[in-house]
N, C-alpha and C positions, 0 to 999 in steps of 0.2 A: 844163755838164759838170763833174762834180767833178773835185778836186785830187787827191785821195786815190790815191798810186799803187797799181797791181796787187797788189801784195806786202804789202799790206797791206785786200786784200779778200777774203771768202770767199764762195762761193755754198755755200747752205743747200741741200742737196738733200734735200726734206721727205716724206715717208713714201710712196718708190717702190716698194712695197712687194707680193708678189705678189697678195694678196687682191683688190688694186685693178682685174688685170686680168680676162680673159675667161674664164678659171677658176679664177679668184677667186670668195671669198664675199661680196664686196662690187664687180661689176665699172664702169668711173665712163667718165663719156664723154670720147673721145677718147685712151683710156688708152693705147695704141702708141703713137700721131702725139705726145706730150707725152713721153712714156719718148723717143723716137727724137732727138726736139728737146733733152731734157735730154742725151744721148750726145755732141750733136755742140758743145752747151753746152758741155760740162763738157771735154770736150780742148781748144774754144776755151779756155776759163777756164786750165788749166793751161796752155798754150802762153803764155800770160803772165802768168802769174807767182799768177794766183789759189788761192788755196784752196781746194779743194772740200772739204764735209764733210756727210757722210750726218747724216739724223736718222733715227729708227727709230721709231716707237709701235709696243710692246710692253702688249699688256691688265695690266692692274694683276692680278696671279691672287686678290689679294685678295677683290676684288669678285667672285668666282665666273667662271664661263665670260662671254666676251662672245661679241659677233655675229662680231669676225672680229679678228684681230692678234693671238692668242692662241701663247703661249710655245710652243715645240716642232711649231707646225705647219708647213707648207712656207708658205702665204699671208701669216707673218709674216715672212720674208725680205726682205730686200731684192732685188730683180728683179736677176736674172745679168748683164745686159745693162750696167745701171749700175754695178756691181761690177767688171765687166771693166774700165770705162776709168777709174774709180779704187780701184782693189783695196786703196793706202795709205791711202785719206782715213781720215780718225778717223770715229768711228760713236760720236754721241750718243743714248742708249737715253734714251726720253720714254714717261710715262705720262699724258700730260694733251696737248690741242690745244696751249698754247703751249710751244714748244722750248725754253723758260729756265727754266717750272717745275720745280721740283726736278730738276732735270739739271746736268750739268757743264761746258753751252754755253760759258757764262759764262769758265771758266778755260780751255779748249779754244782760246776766241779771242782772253782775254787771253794765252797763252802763244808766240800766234802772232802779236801785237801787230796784230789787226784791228779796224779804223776802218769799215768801209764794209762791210755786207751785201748780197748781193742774194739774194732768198730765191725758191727754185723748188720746185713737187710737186704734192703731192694733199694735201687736198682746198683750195680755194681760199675756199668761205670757214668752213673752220674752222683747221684747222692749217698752213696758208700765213697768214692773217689773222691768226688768234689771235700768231703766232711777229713778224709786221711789225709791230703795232702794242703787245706787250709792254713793261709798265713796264721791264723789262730791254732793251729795244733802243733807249730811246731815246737811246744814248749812242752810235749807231752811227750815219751816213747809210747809211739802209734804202729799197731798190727791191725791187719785186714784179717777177718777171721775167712778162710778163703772157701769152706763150706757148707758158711752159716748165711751166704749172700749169694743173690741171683741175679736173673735181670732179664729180657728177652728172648736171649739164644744164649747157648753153651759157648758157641763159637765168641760171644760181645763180652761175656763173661770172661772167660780167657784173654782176651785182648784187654779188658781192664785191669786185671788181675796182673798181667804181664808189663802193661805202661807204668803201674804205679810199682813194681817192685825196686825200683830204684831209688827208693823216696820211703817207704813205710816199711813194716815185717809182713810177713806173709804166714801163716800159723791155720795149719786144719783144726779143726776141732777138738780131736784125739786129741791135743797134745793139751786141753785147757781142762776136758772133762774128767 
């Protein structure tokens, strides 16, 4: 069990974002039962003492239209649901799968003097994965919350869940709430 007090962890809540659900442009398996579990996540996390803090992927407009995340539509949203139970958290805008890439992760959680990640969303294995195993996080003890995140099939889930356990923690829910 780590050392690292409360107060000095954040959970990553990684791109809950409307497209991902059922009328979404992109709709991913398990997307409610993962949004519902990240809900009751994330008041446990604040009830002591954690950090939550939204990432957002936002389409690069450079690169022309994409398939879905695109600036000004509702599907780039962050989902209400998540929003409600922490409406203060900070929201890092990302243009790339890993959340440190040119983003302002980085100062976000030096500012907040966090030591210990635990990183939860969509899709699991790209920007849940890409964000855990980031030359930038290796300065943190990083867990993948394993069923606070999804991703297209249970089967891609598992397979990312399984590449990156050699590199981050692996930690259900139970054991945070």
């Amino acid at each position: 069990m780590s050392t690292i007090p409360a107060n000095e962890t954040a959970l990553l809540i990684i791109d809950l974002q409307n497209d991902y659900f059922a009328d979404g442009a992109f709709p991913l398996w398990q997307a409610e039962e993962t949004k519902d579990k990240l809900v009751d996540l994330i008041k446990a996390a604040q009830a002591r003492g954690i950090t939550p803090i939204h990432v957002q992927h936002i389409a690069n407009p450079a690169n022309g239209i994409a398939p879905f995340f695109n600036e000004g539509t509702e599907g780039v949203a962050i989902h209400a649901d998540i929003l409600a139970v922490a409406p203060d958290a900070p929201v890092v805008i990302k243009h790339f799968a890993d959340g440190f890439e040119q983003t302002n992760l980085e100062s976000v959680l030096a500012e907040r003097g966090i030591k210990k990640l635990l990183i939860a969303g969509m899709m699991t294995q790209n920007c849940v994965t890409h964000t855990a195993i980031s030359k930038a996080a290796e300065k943190y003890e990083v867990s993948v919350v394993m069923d606070a995140s999804t991703t297209v099939s249970e089967m891609i889930h598992l397979i990312a869940l399984n590449a990156i356990s050699n590199r981050v923690g692996l930690v259900p829910s139970h054991e945070l709430i």
